[in-house]
PAZAPA-4460 file (N, C-alpha, C; in steps of 0.05 Angstrom, whole numbers, plus 32768, in hexadecimal, padded with zeros to 4 digits):
% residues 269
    n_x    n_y    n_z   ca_x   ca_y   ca_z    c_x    c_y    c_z   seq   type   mol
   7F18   8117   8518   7F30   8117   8528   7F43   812D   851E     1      X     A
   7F4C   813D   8531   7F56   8150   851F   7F7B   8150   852E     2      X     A
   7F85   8147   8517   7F9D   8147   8516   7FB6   815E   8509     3      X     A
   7FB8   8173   8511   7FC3   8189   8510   7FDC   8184   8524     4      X     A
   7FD3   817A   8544   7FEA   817B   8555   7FFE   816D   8549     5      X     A
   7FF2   8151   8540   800A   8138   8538   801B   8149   8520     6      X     A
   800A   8152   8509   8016   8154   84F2   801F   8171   84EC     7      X     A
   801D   818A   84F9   8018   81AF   84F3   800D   81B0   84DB     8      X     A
   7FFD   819E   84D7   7FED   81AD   84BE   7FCF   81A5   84C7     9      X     A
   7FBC   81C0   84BC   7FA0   81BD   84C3   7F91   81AE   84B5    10      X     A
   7F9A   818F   84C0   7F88   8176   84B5   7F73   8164   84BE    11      X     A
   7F64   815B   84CA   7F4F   814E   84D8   7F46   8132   84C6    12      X     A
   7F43   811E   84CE   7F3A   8109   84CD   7F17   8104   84C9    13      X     A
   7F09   8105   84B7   7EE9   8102   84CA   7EE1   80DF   84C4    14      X     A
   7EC5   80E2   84CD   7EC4   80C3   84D5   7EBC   80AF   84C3    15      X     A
   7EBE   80BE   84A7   7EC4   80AB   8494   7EE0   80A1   848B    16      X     A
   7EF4   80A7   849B   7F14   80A8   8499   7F1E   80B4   8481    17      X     A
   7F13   80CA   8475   7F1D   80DB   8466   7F32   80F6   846D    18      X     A
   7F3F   80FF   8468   7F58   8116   8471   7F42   8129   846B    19      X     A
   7F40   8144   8476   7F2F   815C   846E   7F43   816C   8474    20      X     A
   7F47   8184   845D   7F5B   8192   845E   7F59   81B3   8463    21      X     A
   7F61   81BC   847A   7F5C   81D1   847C   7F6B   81EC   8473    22      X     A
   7F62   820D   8471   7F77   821E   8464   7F8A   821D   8477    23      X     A
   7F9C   821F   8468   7FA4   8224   8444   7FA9   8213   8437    24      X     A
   7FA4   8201   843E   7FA5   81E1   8430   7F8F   81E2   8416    25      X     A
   7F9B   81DB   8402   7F87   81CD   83E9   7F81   81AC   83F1    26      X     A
   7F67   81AB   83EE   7F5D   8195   83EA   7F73   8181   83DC    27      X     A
   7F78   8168   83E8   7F82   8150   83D4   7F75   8138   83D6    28      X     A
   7F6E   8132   83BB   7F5E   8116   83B9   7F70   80FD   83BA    29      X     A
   7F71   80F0   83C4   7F85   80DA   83C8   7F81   80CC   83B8    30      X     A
   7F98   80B8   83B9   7F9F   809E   83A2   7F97   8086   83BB    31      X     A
   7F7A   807A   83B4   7F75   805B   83C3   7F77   8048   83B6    32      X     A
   7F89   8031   83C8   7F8C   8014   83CA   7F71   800C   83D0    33      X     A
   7F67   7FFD   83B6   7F4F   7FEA   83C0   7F52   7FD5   83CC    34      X     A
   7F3A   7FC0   83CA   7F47   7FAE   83D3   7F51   7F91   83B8    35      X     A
   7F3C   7F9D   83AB   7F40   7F96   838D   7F61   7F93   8382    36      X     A
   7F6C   7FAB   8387   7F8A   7FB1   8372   7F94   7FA2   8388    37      X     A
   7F95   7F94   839F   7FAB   7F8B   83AE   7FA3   7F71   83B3    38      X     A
   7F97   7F5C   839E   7F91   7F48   83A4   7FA8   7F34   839F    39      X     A
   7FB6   7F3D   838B   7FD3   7F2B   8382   7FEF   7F2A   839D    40      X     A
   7FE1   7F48   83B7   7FF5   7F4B   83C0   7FEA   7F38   83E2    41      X     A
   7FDA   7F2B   83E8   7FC4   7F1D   8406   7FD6   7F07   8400    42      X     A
   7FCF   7F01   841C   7FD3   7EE5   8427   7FBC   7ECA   841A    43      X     A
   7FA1   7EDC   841F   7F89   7ECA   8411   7F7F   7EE1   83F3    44      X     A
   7F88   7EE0   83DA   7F7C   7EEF   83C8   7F57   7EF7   83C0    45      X     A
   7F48   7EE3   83D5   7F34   7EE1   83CC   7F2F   7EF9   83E6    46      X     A
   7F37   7F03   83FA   7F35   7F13   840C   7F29   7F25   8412    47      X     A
   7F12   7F32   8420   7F02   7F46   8419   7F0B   7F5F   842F    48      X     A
   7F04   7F76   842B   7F04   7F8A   8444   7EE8   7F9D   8445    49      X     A
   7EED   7FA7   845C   7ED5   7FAE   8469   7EC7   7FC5   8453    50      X     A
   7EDE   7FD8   8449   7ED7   7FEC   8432   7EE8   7FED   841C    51      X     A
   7EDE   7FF3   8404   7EE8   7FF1   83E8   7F0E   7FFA   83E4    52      X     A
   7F0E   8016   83F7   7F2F   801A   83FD   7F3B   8013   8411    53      X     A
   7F48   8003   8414   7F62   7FF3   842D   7F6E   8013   843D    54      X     A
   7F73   801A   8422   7F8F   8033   8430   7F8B   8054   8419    55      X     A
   7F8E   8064   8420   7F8D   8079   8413   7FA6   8095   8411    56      X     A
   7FB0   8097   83FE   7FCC   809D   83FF   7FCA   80C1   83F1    57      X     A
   7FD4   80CC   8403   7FCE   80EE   8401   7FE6   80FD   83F5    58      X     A
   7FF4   8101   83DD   8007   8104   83D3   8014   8120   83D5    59      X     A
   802A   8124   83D7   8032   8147   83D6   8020   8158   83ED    60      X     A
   801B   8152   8400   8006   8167   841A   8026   817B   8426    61      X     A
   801B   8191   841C   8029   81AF   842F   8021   81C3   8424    62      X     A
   802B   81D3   843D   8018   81EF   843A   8024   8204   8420    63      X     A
   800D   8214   8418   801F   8220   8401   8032   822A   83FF    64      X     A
   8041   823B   841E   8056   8246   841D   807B   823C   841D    65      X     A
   806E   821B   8423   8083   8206   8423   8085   81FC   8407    66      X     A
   8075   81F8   83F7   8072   81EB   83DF   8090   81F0   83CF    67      X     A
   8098   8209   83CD   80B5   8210   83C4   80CE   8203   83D2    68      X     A
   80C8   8205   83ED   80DF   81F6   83F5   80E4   81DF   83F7    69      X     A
   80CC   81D0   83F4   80CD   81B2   83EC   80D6   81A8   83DB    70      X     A
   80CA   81B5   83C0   80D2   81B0   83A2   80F4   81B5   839E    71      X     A
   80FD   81D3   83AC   811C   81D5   83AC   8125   81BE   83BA    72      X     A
   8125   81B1   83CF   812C   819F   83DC   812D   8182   83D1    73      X     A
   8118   817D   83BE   810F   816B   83AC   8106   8155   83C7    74      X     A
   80F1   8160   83D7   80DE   814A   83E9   80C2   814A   83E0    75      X     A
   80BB   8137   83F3   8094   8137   83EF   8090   812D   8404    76      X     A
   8081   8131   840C   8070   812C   8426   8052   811C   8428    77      X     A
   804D   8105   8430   8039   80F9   8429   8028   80F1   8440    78      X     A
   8010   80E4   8442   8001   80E3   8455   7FEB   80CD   844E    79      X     A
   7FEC   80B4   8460   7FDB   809F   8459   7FD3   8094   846D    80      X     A
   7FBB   808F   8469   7FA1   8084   8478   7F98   806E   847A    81      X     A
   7F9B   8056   848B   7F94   8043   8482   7F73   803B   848F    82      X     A
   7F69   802C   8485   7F41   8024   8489   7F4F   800D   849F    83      X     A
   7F3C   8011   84BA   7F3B   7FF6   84CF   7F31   7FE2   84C2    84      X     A
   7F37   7FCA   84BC   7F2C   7FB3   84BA   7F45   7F9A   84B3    85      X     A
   7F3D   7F88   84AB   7F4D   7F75   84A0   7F4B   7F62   8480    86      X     A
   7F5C   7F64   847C   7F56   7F55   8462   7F59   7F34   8468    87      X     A
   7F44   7F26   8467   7F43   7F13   846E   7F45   7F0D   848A    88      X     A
   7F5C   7EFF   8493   7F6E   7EFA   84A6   7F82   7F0A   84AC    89      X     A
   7F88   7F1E   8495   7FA5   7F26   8494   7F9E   7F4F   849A    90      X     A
   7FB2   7F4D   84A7   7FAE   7F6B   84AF   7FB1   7F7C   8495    91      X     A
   7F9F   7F9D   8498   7FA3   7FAD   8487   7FBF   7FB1   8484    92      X     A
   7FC7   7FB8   8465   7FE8   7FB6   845E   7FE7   7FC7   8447    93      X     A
   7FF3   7FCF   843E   8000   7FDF   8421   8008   7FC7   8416    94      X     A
   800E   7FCC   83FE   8018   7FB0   83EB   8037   7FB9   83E7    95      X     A
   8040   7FC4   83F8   805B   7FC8   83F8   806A   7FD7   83D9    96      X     A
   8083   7FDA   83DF   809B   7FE1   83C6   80AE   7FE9   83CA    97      X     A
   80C3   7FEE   83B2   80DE   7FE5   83AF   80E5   8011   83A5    98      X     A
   80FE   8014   83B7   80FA   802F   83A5   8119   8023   838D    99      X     A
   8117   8038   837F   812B   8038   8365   8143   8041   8377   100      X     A
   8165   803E   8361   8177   804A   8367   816F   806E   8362   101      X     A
   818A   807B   836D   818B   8093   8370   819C   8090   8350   102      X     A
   818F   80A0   833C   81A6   809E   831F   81C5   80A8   831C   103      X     A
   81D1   8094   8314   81EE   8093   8319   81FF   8086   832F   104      X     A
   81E8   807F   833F   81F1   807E   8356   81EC   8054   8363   105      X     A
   81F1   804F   8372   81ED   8027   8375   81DD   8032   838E   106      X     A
   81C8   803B   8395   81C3   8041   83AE   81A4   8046   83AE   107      X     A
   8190   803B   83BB   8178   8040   83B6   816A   805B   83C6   108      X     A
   8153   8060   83BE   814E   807A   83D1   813E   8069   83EC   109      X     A
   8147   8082   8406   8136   806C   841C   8121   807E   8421   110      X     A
   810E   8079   8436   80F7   8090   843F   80F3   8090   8459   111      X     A
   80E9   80A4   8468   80DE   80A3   8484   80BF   80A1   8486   112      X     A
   80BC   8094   84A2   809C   8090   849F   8099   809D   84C3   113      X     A
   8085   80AD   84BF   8075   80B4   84D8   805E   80AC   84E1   114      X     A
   8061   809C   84F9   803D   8094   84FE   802E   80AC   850C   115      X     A
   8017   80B2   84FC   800E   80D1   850E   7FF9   80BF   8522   116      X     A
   7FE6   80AF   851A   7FCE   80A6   8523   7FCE   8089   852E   117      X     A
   7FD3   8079   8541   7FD2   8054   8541   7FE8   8052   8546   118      X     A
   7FEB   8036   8542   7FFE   801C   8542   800C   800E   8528   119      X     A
   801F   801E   8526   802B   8012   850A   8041   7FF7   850C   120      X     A
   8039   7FE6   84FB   804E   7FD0   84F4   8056   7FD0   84DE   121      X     A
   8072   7FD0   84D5   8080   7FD3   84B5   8090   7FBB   84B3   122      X     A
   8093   7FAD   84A1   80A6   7FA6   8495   80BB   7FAD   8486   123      X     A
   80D8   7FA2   8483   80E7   7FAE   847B   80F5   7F9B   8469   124      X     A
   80F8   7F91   8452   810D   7F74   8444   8117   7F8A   842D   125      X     A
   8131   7F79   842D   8145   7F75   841B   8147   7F58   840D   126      X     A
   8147   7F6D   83F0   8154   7F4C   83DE   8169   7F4D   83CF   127      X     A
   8178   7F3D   83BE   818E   7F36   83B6   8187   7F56   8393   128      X     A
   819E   7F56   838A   81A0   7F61   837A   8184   7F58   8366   129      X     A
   8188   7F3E   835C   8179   7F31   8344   8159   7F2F   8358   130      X     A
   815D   7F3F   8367   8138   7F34   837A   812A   7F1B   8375   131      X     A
   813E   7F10   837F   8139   7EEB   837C   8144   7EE2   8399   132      X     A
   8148   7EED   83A9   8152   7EDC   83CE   8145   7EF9   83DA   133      X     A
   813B   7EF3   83EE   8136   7F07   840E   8156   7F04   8415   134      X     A
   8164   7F1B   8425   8175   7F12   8436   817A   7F1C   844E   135      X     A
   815B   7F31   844F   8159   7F34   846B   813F   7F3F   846E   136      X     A
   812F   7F3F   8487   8119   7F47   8484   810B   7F53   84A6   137      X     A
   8103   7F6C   84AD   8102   7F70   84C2   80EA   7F79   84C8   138      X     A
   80DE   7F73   84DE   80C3   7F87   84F4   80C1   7F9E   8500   139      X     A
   80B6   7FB7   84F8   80C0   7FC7   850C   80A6   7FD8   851A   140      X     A
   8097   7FD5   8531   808D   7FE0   853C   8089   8002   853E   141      X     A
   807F   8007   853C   8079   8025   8548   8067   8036   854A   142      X     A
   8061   8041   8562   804D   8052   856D   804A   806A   8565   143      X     A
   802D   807A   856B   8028   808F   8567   8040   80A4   856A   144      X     A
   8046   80AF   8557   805C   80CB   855B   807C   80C2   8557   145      X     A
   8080   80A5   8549   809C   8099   8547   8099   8099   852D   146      X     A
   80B7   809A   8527   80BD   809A   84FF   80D3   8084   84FF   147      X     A
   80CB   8078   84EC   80DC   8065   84D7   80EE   806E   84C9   148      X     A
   8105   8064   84C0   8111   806A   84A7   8114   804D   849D   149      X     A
   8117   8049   8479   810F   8035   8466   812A   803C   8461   150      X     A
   8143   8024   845E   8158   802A   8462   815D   8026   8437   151      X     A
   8169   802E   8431   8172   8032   8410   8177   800D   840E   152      X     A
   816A   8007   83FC   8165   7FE5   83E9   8151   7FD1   83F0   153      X     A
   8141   7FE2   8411   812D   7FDB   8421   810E   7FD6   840B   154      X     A
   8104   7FC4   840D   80ED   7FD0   840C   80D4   7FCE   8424   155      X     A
   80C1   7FD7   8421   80B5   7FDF   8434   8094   7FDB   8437   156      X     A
   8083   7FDE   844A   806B   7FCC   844E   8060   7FD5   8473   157      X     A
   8046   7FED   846C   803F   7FF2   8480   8024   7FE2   8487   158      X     A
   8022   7FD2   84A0   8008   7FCE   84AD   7FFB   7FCE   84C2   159      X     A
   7FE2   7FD1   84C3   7FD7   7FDF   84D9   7FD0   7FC2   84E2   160      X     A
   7FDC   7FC0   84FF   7FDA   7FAA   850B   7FBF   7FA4   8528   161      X     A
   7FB1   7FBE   8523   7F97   7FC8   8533   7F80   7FD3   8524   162      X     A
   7F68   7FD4   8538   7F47   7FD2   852C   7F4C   7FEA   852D   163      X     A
   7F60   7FFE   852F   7F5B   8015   852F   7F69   8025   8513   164      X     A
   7F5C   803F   8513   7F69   804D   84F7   7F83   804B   84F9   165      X     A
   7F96   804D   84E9   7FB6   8054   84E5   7FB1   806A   84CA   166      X     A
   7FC5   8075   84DF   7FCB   80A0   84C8   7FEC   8096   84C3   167      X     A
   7FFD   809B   84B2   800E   809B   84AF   801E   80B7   849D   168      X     A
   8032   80C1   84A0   803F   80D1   848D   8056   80C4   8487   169      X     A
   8062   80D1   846F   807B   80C6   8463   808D   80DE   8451   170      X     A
   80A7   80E1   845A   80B3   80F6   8444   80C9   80DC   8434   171      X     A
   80C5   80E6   841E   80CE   80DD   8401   80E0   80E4   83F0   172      X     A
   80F3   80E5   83E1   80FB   80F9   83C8   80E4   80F9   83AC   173      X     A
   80E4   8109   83AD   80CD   8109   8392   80D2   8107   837B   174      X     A
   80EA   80FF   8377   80F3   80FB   8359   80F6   80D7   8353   175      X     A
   80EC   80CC   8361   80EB   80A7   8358   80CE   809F   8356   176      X     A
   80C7   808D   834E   80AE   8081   834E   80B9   8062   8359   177      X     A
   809C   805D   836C   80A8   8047   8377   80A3   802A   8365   178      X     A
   80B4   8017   8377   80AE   7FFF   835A   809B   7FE9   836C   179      X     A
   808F   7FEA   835F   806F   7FCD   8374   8076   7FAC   8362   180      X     A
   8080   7FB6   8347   8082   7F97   833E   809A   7F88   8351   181      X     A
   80AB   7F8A   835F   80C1   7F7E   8367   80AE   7F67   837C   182      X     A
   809B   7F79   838A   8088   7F74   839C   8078   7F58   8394   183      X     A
   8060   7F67   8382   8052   7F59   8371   805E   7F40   8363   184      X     A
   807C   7F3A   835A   8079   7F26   834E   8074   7F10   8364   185      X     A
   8080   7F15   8389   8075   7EFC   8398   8064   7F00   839E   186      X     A
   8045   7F0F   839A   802F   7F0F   83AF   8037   7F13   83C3   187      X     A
   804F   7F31   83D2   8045   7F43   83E9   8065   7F3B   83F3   188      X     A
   8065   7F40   840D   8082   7F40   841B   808D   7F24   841F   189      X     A
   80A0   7F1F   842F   80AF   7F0E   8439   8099   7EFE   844E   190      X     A
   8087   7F0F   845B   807B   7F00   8472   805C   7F0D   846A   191      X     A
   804B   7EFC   846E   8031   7F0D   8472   802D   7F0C   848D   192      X     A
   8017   7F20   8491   8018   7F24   84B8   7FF5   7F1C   84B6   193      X     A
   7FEB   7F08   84C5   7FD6   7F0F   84CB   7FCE   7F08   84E8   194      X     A
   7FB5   7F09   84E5   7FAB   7F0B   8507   7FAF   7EF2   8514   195      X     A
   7FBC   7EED   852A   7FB8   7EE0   8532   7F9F   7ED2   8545   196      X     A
   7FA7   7EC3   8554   7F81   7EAD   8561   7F82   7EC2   857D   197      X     A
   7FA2   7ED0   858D   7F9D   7EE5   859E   7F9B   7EFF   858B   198      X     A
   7F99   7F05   8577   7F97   7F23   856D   7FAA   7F2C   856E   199      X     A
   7FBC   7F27   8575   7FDA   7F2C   855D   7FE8   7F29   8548   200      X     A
   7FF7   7F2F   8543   8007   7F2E   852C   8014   7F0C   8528   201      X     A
   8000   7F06   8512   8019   7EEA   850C   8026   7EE7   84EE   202      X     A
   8043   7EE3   84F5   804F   7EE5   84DC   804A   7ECB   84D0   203      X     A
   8045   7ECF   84B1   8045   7EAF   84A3   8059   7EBA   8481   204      X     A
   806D   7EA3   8486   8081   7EA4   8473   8072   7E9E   8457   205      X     A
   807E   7EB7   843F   806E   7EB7   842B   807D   7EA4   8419   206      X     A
   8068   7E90   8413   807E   7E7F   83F6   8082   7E7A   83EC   207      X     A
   8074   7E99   83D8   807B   7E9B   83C2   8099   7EA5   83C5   208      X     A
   80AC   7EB3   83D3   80CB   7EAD   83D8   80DC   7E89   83D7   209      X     A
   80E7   7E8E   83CA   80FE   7E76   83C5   8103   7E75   83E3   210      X     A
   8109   7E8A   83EB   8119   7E86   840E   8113   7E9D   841D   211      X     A
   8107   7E96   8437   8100   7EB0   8440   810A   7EA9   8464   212      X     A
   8121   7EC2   846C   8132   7EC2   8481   8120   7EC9   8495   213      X     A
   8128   7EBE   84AB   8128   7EC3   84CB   811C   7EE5   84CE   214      X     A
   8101   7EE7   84D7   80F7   7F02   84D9   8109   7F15   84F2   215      X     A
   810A   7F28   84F4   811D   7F32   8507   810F   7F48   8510   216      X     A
   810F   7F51   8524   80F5   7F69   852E   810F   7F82   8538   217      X     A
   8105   7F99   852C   810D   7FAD   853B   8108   7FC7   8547   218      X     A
   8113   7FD9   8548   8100   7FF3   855A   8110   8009   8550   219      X     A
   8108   801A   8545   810F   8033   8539   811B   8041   8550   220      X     A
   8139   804E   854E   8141   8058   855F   813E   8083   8554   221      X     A
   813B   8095   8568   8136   80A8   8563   8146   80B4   8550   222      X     A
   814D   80BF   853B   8160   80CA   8524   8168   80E2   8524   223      X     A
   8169   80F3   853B   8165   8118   8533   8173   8120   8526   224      X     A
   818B   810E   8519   81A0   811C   8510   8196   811E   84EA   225      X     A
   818A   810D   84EC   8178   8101   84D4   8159   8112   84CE   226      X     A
   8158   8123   84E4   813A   8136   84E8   8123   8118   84EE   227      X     A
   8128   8109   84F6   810F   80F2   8507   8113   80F5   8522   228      X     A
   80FE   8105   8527   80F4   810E   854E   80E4   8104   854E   229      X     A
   80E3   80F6   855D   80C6   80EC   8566   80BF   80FB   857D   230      X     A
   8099   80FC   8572   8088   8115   857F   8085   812B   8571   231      X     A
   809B   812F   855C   809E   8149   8549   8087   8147   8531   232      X     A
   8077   814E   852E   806D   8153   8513   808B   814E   84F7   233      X     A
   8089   8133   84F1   80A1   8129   84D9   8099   814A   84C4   234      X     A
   8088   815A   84BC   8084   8165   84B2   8098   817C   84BB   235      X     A
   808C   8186   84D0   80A3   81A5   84DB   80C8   8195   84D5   236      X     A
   80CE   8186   84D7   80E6   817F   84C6   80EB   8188   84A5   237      X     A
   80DA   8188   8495   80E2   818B   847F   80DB   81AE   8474   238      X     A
   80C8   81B2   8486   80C8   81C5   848A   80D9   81E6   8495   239      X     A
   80E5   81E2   84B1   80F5   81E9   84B6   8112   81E3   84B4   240      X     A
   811E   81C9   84AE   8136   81B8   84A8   8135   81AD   8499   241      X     A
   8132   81B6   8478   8132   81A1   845C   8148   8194   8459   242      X     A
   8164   81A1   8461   8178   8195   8464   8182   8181   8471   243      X     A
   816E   8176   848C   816C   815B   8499   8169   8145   8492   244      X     A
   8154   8153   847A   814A   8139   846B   8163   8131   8450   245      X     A
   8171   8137   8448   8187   8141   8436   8189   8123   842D   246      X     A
   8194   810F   843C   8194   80F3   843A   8176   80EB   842E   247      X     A
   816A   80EB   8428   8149   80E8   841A   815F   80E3   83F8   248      X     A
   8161   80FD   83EE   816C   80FE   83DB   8186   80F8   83CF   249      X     A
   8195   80F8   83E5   81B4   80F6   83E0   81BE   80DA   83F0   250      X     A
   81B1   80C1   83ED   81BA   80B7   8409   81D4   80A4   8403   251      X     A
   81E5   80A4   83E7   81F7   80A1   83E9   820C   80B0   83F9   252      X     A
   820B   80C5   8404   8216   80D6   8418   820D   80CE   8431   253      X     A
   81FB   80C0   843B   81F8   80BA   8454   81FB   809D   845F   254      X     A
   8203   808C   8450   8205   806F   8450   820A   8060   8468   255      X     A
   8226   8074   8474   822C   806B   848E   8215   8068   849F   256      X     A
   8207   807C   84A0   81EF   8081   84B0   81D6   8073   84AF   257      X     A
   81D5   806C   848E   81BC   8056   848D   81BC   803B   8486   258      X     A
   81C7   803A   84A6   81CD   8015   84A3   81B6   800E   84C3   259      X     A
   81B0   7FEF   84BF   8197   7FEC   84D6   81A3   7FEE   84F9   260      X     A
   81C7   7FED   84F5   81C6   7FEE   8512   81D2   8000   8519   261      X     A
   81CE   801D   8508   81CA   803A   8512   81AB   8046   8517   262      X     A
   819B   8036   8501   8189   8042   8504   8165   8033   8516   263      X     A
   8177   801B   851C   815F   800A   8532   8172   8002   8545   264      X     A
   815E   7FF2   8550   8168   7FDC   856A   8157   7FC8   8569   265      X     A
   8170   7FB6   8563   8158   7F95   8566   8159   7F8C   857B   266      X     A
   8140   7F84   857E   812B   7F79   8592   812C   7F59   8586   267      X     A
   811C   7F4A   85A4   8119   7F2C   85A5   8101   7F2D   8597   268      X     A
   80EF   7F18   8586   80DE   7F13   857E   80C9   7F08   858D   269      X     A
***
């Protein structure tokens, strides 16, 4: 599958769901989620999947002549693949995480997510300071060629809610490492999603949470001001407009802006 239109970079899919990277691109070997390392994070831990990696995560991808302006900008650009199948009952998922504050600062870093390939479903929860209460927790749909933003204290949780592949990209600041124990200490999000008896999405409240709130579904509204076009390659943004992304790194300067009812619309469930 060759995905260059979605993404401007000369990348292709083949039918082992591996990324093949074309010039001027260097080869990158990805970081895979087995299914092994994400057994603490299932609905059923004993859970099997169809192949040894769930999801495969493509770190730093751009062309060499961008590489400088990225690093000045302090972004990264990422690219992940998730395997069709299900774990158990429960749809393919990432085991989610929590990003760090910005230093000096009370404000966490947020991210954008681009679906290049499928049908993406994310989650989105917030918890209390001491990460001991949920106190909010949301759904958000979206189609081929739509972007997300992961609003700053969010954490976050992509899954492929179809038998089909899901491609995803994501721009980042590259100076945090993300935190998975916040995650890990309940075994996975606020809700696990699995299949339902029609083949949809059914939420089941996780409980290992003390208290887990009213799920709330919403729909990413377009951001241009923010560089999220949908239809745009999320890439030619950081590329041609590093300064769009500026909030990535600074988002105590954009606060007004990254709150959920500038940057969605909620929908009925």
């Amino acid at each position: 599958m060759d995905l260059q239109k979605q993404t401007a970079l000369p990348i292709s899919l083949n039918e082992k769901g591996i990324l093949e990277f074309g010039a001027p691109l260097e080869k990158i070997e990805p970081g895979r989620r087995t299914v092994a390392q994400m057994k603490e994070y299932l609905f059923k831990s004993e859970a099997s999947f169809p192949t040894e990696s769930v999801y495969d995560m493509y770190r730093n991808v751009h062309l060499p002549q961008d590489e400088k302006t990225f690093t000045d900008a302090g972004l990264r650009f990422d690219i992940t693949v998730f395997h069709p199948g299900l774990l158990g009952n429960e749809f393919c998922k990432t085991i989610g995480h929590y990003h760090p504050y910005k230093p000096a600062t009370r404000v966490r870093y947020p991210e954008t997510y681009e679906v290049i390939c499928g049908q993406a479903l994310f989650l989105m929860q917030r918890m209390d300071e001491a990460f001991e209460k949920v106190l909010e927790v949301y759904a958000i749909e979206a189609s081929e060629g739509e972007d997300v933003i992961f609003l700053p204290g969010f954490a976050h949780f992509t899954i492929n809610p179809t038998p089909q592949i899901l491609v995803t990209s994501n721009w980042v600041a590259r100076a945090f490492e993300s935190n998975y124990a916040r995650v890990a200490k309940y075994h996975g999000a606020a809700y696990y999603v699995l299949r339902g008896a029609d083949g949809k999405p059914e939420f089941i409240p996780n409980k290992n949470y003390s208290f887990v709130p009213e799920l709330k579904k919403l729909r990413p509204k377009e951001l241009p001001q923010l560089g999220l076009i949908n239809n745009q390659p999320a890439y030619l943004t950081g590329q041609k407009s590093p300064n769009m992304l500026k909030f990535l790194i600074t988002p105590e300067d954009s606060l007004n802006e990254l709150k959920i009812e500038h940057c969605y619309l909620e929908l009925p469930l």
